[in-house]
C-alpha positions as a Markdown table, in Angstrom:
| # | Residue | x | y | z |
|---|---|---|---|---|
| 1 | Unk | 15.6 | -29.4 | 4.0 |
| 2 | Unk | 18.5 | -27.4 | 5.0 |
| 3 | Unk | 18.5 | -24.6 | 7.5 |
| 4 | Unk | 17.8 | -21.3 | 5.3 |
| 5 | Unk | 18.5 | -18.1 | 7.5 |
| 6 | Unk | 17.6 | -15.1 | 4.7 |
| 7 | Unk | 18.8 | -11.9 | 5.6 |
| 8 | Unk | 18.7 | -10.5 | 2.4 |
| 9 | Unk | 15.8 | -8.3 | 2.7 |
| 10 | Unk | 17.6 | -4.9 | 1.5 |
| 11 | Unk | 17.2 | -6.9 | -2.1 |
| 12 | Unk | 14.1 | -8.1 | -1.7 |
| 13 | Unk | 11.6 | -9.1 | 1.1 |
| 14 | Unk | 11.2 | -12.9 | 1.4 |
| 15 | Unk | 9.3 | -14.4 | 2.6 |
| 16 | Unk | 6.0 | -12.2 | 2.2 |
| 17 | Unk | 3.1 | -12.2 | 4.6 |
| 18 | Unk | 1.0 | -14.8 | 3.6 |
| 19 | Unk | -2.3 | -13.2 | 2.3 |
| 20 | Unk | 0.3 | -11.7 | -0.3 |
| 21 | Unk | 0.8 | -15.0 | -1.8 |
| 22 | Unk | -3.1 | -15.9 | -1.4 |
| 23 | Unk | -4.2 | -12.5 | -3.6 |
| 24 | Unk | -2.1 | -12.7 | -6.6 |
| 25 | Unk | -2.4 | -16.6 | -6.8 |
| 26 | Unk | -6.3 | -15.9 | -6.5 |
| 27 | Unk | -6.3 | -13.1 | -9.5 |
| 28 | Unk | -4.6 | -15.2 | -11.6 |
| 29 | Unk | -6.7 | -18.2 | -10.7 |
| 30 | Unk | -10.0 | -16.7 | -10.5 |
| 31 | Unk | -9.9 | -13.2 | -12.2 |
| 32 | Unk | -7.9 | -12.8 | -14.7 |
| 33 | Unk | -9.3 | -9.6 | -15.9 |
| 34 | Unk | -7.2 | -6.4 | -17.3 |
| 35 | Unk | -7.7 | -3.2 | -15.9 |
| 36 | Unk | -9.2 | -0.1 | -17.7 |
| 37 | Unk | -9.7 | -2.7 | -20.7 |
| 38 | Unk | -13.7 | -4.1 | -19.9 |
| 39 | Unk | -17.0 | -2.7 | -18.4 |
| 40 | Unk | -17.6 | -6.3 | -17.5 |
| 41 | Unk | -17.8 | -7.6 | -13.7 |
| 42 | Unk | -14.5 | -9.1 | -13.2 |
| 43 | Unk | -13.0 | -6.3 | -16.0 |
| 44 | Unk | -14.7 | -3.6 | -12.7 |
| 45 | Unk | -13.2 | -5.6 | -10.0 |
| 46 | Unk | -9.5 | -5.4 | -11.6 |
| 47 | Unk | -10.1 | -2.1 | -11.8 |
| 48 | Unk | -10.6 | -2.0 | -8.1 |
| 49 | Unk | -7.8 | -4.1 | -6.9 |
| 50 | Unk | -5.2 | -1.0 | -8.6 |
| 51 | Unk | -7.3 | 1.6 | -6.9 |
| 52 | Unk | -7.7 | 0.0 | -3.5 |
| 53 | Unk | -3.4 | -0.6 | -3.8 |
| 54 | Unk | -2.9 | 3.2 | -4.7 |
| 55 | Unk | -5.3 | 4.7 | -1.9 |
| 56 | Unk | -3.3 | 2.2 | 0.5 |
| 57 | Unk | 0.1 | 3.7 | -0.7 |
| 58 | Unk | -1.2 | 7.0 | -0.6 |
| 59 | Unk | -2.4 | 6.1 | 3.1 |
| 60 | Unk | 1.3 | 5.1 | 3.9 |
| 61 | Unk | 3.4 | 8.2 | 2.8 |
| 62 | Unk | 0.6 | 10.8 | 3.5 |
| 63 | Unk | -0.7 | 11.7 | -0.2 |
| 64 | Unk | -3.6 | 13.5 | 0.1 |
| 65 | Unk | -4.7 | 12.5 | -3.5 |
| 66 | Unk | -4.2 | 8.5 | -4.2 |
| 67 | Unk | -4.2 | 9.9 | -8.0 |
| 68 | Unk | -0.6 | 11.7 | -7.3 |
| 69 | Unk | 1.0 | 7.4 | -7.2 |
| 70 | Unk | 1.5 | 6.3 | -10.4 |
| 71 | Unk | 2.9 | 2.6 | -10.8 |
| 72 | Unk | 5.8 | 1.2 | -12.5 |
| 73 | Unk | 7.7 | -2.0 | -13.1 |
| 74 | Unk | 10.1 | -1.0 | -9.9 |
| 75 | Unk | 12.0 | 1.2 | -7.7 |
| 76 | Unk | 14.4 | 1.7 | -10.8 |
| 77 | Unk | 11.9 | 2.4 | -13.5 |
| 78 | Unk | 10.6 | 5.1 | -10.8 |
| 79 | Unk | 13.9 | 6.7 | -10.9 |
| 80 | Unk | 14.1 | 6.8 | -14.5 |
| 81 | Unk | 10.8 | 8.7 | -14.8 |
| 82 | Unk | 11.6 | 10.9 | -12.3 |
| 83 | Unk | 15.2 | 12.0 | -13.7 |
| 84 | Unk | 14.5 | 11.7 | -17.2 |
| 85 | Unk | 10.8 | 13.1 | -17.4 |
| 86 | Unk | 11.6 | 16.2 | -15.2 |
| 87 | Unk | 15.4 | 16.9 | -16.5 |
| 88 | Unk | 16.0 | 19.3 | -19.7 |
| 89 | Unk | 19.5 | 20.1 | -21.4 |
| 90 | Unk | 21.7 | 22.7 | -19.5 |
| 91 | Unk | 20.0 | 21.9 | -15.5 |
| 92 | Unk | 21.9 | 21.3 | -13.1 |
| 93 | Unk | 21.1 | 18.3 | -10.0 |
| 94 | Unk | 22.6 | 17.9 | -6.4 |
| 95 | Unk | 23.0 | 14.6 | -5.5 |
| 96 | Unk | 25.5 | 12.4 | -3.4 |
| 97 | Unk | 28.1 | 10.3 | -3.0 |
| 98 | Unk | 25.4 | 7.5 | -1.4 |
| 99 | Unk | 23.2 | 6.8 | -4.1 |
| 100 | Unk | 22.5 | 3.6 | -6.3 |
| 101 | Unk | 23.1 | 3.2 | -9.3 |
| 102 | Unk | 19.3 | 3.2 | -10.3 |
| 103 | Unk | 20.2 | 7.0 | -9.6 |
| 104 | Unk | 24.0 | 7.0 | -10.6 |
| 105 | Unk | 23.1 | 5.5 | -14.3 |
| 106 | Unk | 20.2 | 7.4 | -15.2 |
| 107 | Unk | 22.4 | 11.0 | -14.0 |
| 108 | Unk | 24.8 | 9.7 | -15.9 |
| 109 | Unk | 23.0 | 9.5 | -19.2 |
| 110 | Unk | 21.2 | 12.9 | -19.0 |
| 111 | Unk | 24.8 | 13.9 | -18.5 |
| 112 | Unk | 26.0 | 12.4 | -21.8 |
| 113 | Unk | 22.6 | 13.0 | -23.8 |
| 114 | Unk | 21.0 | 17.0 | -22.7 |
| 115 | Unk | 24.4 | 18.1 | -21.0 |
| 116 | Unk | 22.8 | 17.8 | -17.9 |
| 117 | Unk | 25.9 | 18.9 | -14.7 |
| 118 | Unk | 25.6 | 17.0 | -12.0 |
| 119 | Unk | 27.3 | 17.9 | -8.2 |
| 120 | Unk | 27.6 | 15.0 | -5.9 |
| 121 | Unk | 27.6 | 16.2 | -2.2 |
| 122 | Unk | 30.1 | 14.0 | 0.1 |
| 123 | Unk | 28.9 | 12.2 | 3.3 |
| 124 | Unk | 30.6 | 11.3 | 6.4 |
| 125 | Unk | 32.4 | 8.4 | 7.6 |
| 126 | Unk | 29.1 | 7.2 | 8.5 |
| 127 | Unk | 27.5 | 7.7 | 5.3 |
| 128 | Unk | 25.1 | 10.5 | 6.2 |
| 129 | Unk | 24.8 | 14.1 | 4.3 |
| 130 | Unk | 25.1 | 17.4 | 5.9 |
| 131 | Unk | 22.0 | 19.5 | 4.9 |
| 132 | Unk | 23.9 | 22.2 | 5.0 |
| 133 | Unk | 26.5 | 20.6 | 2.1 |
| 134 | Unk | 23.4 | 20.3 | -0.1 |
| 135 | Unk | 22.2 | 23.9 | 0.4 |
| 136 | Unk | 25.7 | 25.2 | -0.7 |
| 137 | Unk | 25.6 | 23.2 | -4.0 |
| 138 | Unk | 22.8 | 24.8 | -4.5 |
| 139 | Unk | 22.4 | 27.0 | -8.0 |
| 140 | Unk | 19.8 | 29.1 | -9.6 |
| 141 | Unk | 20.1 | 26.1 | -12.5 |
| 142 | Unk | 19.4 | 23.8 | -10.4 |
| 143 | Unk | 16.2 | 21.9 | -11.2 |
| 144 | Unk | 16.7 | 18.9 | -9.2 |
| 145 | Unk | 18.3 | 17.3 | -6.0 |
| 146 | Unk | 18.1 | 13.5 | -5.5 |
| 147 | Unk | 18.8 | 11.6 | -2.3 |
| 148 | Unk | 18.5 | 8.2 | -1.1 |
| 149 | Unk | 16.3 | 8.1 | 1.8 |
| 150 | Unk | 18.5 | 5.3 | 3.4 |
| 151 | Unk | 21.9 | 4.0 | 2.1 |
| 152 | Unk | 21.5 | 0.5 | 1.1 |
| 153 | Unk | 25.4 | -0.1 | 2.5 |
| 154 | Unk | 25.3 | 1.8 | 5.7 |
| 155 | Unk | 22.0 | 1.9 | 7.0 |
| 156 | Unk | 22.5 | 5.8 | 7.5 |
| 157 | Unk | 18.7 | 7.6 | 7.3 |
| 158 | Unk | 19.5 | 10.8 | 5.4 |
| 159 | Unk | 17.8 | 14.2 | 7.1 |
| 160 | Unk | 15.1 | 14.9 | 3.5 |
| 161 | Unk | 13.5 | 17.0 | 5.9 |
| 162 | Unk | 15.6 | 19.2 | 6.3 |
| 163 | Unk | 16.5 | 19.1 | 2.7 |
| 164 | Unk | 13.2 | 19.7 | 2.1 |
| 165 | Unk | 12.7 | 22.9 | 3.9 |
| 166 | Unk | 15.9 | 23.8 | 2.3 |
| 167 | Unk | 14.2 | 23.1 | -1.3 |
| 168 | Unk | 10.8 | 24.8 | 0.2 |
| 169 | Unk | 12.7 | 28.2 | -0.8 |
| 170 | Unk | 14.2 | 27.0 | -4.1 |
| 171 | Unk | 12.8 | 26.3 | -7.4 |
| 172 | Unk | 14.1 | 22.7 | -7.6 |
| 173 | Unk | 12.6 | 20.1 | -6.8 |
| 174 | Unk | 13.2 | 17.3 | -4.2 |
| 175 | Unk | 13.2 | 13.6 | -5.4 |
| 176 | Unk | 13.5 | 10.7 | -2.9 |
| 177 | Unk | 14.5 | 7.3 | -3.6 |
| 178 | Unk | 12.7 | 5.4 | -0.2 |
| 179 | Unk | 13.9 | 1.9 | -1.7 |
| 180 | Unk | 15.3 | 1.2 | 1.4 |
| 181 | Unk | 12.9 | 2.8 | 3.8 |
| 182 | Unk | 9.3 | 2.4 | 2.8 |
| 183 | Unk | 7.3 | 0.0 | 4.7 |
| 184 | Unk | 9.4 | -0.3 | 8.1 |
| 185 | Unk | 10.2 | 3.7 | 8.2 |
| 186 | Unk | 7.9 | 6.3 | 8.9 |
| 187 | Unk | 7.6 | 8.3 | 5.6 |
| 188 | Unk | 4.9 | 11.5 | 5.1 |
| 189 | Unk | 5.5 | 13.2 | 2.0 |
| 190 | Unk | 3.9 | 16.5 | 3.1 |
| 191 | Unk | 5.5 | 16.6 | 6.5 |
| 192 | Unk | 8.9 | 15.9 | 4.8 |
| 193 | Unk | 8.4 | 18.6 | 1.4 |
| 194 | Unk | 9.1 | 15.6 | -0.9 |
| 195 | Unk | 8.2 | 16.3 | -4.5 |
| 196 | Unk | 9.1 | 13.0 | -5.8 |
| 197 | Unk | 9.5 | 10.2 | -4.1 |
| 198 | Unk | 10.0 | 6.4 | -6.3 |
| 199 | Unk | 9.9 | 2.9 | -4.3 |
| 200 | Unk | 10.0 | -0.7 | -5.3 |
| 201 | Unk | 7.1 | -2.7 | -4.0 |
| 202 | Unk | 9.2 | -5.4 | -3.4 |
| 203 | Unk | 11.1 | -4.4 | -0.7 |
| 204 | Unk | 9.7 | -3.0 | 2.8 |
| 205 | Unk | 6.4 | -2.7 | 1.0 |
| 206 | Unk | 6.2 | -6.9 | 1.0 |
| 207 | Unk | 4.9 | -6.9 | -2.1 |
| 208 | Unk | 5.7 | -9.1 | -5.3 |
| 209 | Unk | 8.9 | -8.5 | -7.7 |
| 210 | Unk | 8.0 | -6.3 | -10.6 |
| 211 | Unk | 6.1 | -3.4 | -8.9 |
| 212 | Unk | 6.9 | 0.0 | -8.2 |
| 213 | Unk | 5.3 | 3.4 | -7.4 |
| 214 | Unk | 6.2 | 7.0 | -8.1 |
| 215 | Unk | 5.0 | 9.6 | -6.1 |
| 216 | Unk | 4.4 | 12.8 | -8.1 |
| 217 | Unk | 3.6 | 16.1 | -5.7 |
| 218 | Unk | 0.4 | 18.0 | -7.0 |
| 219 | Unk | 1.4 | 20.7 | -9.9 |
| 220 | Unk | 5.0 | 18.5 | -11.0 |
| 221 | Unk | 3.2 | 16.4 | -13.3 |
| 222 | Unk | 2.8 | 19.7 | -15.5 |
| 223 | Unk | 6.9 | 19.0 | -16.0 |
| 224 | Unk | 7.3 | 15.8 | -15.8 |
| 225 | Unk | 7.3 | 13.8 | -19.2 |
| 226 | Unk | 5.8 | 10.0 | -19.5 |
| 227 | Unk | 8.7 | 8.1 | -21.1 |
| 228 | Unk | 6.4 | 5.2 | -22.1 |
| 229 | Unk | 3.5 | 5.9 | -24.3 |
| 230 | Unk | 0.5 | 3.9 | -25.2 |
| 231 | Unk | -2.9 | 2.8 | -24.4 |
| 232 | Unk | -4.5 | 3.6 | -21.3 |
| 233 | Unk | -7.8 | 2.8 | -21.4 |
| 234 | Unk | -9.0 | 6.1 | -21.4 |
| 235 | Unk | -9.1 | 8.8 | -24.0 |
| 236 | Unk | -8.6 | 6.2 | -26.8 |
| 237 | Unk | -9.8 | 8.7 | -29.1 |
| 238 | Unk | -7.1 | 10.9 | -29.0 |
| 239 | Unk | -3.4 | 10.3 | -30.4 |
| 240 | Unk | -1.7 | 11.6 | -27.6 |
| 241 | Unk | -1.3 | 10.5 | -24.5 |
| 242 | Unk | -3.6 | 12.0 | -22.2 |
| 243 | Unk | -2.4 | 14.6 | -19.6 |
| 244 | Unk | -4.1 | 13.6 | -16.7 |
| 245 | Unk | -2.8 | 11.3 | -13.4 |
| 246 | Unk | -2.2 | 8.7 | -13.3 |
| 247 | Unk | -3.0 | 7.5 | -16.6 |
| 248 | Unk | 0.0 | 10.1 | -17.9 |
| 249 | Unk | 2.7 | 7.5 | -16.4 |
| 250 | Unk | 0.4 | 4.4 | -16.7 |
| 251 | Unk | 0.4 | 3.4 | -20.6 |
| 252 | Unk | 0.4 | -0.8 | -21.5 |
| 253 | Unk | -1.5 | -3.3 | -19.0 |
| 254 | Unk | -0.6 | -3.0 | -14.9 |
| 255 | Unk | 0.6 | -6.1 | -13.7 |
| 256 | Unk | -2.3 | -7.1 | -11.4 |
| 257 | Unk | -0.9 | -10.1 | -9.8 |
| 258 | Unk | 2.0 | -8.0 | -8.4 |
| 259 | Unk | -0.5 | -5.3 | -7.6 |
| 260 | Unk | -3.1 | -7.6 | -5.8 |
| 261 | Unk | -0.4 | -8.9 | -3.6 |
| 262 | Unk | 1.0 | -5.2 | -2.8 |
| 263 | Unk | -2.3 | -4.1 | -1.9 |
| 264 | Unk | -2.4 | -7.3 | 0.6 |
| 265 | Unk | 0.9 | -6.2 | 1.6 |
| 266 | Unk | 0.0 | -2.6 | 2.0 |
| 267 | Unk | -2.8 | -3.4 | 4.2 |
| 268 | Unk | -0.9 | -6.2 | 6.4 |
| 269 | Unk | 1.3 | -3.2 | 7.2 |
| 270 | Unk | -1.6 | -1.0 | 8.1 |
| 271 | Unk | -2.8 | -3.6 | 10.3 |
| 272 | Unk | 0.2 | -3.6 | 12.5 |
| 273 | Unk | 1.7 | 0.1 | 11.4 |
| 274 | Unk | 4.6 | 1.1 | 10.4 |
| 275 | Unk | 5.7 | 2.8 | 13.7 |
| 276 | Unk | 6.0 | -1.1 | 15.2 |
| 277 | Unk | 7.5 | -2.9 | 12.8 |
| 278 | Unk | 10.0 | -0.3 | 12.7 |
| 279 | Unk | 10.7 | -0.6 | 16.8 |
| 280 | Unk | 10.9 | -4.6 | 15.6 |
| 281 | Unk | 13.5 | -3.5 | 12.8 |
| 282 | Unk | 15.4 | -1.1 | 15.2 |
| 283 | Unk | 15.5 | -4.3 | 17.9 |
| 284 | Unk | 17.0 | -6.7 | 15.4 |
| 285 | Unk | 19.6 | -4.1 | 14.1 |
| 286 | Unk | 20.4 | -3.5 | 18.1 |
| 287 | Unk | 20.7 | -7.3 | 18.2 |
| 288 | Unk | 23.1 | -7.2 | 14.8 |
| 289 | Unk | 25.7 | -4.9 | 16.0 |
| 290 | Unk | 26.2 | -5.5 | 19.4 |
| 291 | Unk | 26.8 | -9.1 | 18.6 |
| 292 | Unk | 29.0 | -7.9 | 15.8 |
| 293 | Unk | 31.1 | -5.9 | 17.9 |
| 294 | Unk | 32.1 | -8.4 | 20.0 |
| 295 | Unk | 33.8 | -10.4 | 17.4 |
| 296 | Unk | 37.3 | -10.0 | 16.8 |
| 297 | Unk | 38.4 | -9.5 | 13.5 |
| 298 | Unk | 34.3 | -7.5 | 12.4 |
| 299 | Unk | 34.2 | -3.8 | 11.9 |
| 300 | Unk | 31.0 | -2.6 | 11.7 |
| 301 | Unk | 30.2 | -0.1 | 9.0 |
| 302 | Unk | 27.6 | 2.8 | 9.8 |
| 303 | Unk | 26.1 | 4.6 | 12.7 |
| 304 | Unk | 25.6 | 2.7 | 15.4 |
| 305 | Unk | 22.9 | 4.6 | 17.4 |
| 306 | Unk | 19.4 | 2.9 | 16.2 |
| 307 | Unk | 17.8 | 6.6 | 15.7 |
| 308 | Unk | 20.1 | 7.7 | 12.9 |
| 309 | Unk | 19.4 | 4.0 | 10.7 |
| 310 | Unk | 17.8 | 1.4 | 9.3 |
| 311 | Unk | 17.6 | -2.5 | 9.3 |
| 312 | Unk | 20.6 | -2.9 | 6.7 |
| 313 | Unk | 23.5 | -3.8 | 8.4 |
| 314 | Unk | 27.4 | -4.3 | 6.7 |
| 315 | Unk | 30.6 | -5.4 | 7.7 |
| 316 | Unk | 34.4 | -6.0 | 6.9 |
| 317 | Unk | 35.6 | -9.2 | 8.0 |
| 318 | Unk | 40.1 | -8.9 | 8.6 |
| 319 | Unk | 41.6 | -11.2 | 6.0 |
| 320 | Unk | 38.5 | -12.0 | 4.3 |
| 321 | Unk | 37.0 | -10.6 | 0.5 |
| 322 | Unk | 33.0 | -10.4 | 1.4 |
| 323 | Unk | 32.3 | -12.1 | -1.5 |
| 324 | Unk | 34.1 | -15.3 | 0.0 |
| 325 | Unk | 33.3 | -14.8 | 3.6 |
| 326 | Unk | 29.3 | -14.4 | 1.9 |
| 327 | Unk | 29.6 | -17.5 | 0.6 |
| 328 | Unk | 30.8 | -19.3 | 3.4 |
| 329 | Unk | 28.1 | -18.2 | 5.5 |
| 330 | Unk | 26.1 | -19.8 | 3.1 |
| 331 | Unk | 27.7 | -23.2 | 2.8 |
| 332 | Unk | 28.5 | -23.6 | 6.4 |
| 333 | Unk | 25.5 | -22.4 | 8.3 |
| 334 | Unk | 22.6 | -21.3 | 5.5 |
| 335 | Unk | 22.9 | -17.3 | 6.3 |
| 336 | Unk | 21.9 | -15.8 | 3.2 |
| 337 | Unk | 23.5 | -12.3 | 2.8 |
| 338 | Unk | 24.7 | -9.6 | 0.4 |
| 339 | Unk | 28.8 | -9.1 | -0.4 |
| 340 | Unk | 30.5 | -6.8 | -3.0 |
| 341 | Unk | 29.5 | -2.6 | -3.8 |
| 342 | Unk | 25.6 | -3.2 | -3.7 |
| 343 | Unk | 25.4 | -1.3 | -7.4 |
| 344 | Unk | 26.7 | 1.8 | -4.8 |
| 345 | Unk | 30.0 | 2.2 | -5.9 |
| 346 | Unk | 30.4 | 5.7 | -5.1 |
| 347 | Unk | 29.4 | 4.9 | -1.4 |
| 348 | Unk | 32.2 | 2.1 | -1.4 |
| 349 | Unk | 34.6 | 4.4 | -2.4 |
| 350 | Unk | 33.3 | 7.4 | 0.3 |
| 351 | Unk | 33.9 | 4.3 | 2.9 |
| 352 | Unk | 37.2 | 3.3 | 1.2 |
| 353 | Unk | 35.7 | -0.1 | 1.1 |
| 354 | Unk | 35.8 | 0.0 | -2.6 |
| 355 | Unk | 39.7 | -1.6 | -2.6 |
| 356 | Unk | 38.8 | -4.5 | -0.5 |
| 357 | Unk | 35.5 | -5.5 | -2.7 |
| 358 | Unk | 33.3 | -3.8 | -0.7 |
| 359 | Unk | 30.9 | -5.2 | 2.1 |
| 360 | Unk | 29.4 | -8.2 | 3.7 |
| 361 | Unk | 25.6 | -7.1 | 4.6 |
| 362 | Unk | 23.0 | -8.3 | 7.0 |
| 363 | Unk | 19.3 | -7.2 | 6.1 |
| 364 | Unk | 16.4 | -8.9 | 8.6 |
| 365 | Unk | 13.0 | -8.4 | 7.6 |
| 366 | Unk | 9.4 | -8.6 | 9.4 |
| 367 | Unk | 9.7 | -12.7 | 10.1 |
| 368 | Unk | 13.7 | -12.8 | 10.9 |
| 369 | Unk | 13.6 | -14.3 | 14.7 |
| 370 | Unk | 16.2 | -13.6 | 17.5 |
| 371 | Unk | 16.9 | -17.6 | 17.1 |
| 372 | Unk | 18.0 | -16.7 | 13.2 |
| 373 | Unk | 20.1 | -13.3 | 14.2 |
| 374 | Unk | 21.7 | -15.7 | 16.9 |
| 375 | Unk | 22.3 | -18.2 | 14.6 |
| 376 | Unk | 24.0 | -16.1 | 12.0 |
| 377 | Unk | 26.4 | -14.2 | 14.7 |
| 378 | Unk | 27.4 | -18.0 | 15.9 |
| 379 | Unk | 28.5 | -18.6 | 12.0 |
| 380 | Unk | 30.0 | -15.2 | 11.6 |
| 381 | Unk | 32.4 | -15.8 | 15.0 |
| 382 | Unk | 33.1 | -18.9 | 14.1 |
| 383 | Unk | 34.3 | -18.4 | 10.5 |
| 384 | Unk | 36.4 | -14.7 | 11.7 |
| 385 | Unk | 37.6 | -17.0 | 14.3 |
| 386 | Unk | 38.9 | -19.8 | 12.2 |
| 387 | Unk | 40.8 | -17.0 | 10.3 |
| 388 | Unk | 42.4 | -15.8 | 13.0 |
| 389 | Unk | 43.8 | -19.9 | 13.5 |
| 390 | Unk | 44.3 | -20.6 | 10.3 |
| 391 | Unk | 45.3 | -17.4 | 8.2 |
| 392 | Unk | 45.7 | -17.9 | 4.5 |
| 393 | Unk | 48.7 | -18.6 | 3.0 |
């Protein structure tokens, strides 16, 4: 077989711990069961697997109630809830220029649909917010303010604290989008003011595709509509959907493979916390750029100290579109990376990147080895090198 070298994990997690694999193939295999839908044993124990997953989640980010995580489909659908179920016609939301589309899109449409204004705070040249920038677009309208944790281009860890305790004295509300952050970076949603903070389970978490989790802080669920209605389980007497958490966000069957193997994941991560896989993270994205910058023709894109970032590391390469110089890593050496705008096109065109394609991005995860890291800086020198040779044309 030929040498994989996957440093994709800013799009999804691969490969997962292995008791992840072991739990969903051993619902599927042995239990079966839906939850919410049986009194019977197995029906009990299904039941248990999506409680034992949202205590562990609540565990992670510091939720003092496991009932304030409600689960999704993903990161995205999380979003959607969030912007859509809190959002009414004539608010106003700060966000920024770094933020995915699973943001962008959904702002976007509230725009169109409940003339909903939006004000989109710039970053710097290293795609980080000023608090301070957010404060001032600031209005009494203003319902809500939505920032990525950490750009999925730069790396750059935005300061939500300190939004937060900017938002403590304001009436809007705070929503988080920790795609790129939960699992490897400390995240306490008390300690940080969040009010809502949506994640993929996918990603840092380790879990399996199709999950996701919305945080929902204690009292916002009294303004935040379900946008998916239907049977819970609970209350089937009545013809509306009941008012409670989680069950308000919950309607239709949870996927209980996905959410056996997240729970698995959840507690692998407990077992070795988050703090040191996050040191591990920060070594391999010390490793990434310093390697990086020694190659001629390879800026670096993003802050370069280790305390102001994440894992997800991108880079121009002179003379090359990413796309291509992606897919050469590929073919020549197995390195299996991200090119192009990353569904962030705003943040491309903060950077400027935007008219060159965008980005070529590294992403280790919990099993990328030095060996691999080396591996992939030998291919990147080598193909920046034969440029500088043999220049197109």
């Amino acid at each position: 077989m030929a040498q994989r070298i996957y440093l994709d994990n800013a799009a999804t997690s691969w490969p997962k711990p292995e008791l992840v694999y072991d739990a969903a193939d051993l619902f599927l295999r042995k239990l079966g069961a839906a939850s919410g839908r049986g009194g019977y044993q197995n029906a009990l124990e299904a039941n248990r697997i999506v409680e034992r997953t949202r205590r562990g989640i609540a565990r992670l980010i510091g939720a003092g109630n496991s009932n304030q995580v409600a689960f999704t489909c993903s990161g995205t659908d999380s979003l959607n809830l969030a912007i859509q179920g809190i959002l009414r016609p004539g608010d106003h939301v700060v966000t920024t220029h770094c933020e995915h589309n699973s943001v962008l899109r959904p702002l976007q449409a509230m725009q169109e649909m409940a003339r909903v204004e939006i004000s989109f705070v710039p970053c710097d040249e290293q795609g980080t917010v000023s608090p301070n920038a957010v404060r001032e677009a600031l209005r009494p309208e203003t319902r809500l303010v939505a920032v990525i944790h950490a750009s999925n281009v730069t790396g750059a860890l935005q300061p939500v604290g300190e939004i937060g305790q900017i938002l403590s004295k304001h009436q809007a509300l705070l929503l988080v989008d920790a795609a790129q952050s939960l699992g490897h970076v400390p995240i306490d949603v008390h300690d940080f003011e969040i009010d809502l903070l949506a994640a993929p389970g996918h990603k840092g978490l380790l879990g399996p595709l199709g999950t996701g989790l919305l945080y929902i802080r204690e009292g916002v669920e009294q303004h935040l509509r379900p946008l998916r209605l239907g049977g819970t389980g609970t209350q089937s007497n009545e013809d509306s959907q009941p008012d409670t958490l989680p069950e308000k966000y919950e309607a239709g069957n949870h996927n209980l493979p996905g959410l056996a193997g997240l729970a698995a994941a959840v507690e692998w991560l407990e077992a070795r916390t988050i703090e040191q896989i996050h040191s591990r993270h920060m070594q391999m994205t010390e490793q990434l750029i310093d390697g990086l910058a020694a190659i001629d023709g390879i800026r670096i894109v993003g802050p370069r100290s280790t305390a102001q970032r994440t894992s997800v590391v991108s880079f121009a390469a002179d003379g090359y579109d990413p796309q291509e110089f992606a897919v050469c890593l590929d073919v020549s050496a197995g390195v299996e990376c991200r090119a192009g705008l990353h569904c962030a096109p705003r943040m491309h065109a903060a950077l400027g990147s935007d008219r060159t394609g965008g980005l070529v991005r590294l992403s280790p995860g919990w099993s990328t080895t030095d060996e691999e890291i080396e591996l992939a800086l030998s291919a990147i020198a080598t193909l920046a090198e034969s440029l500088i040779k043999y220049p197109h044309g």
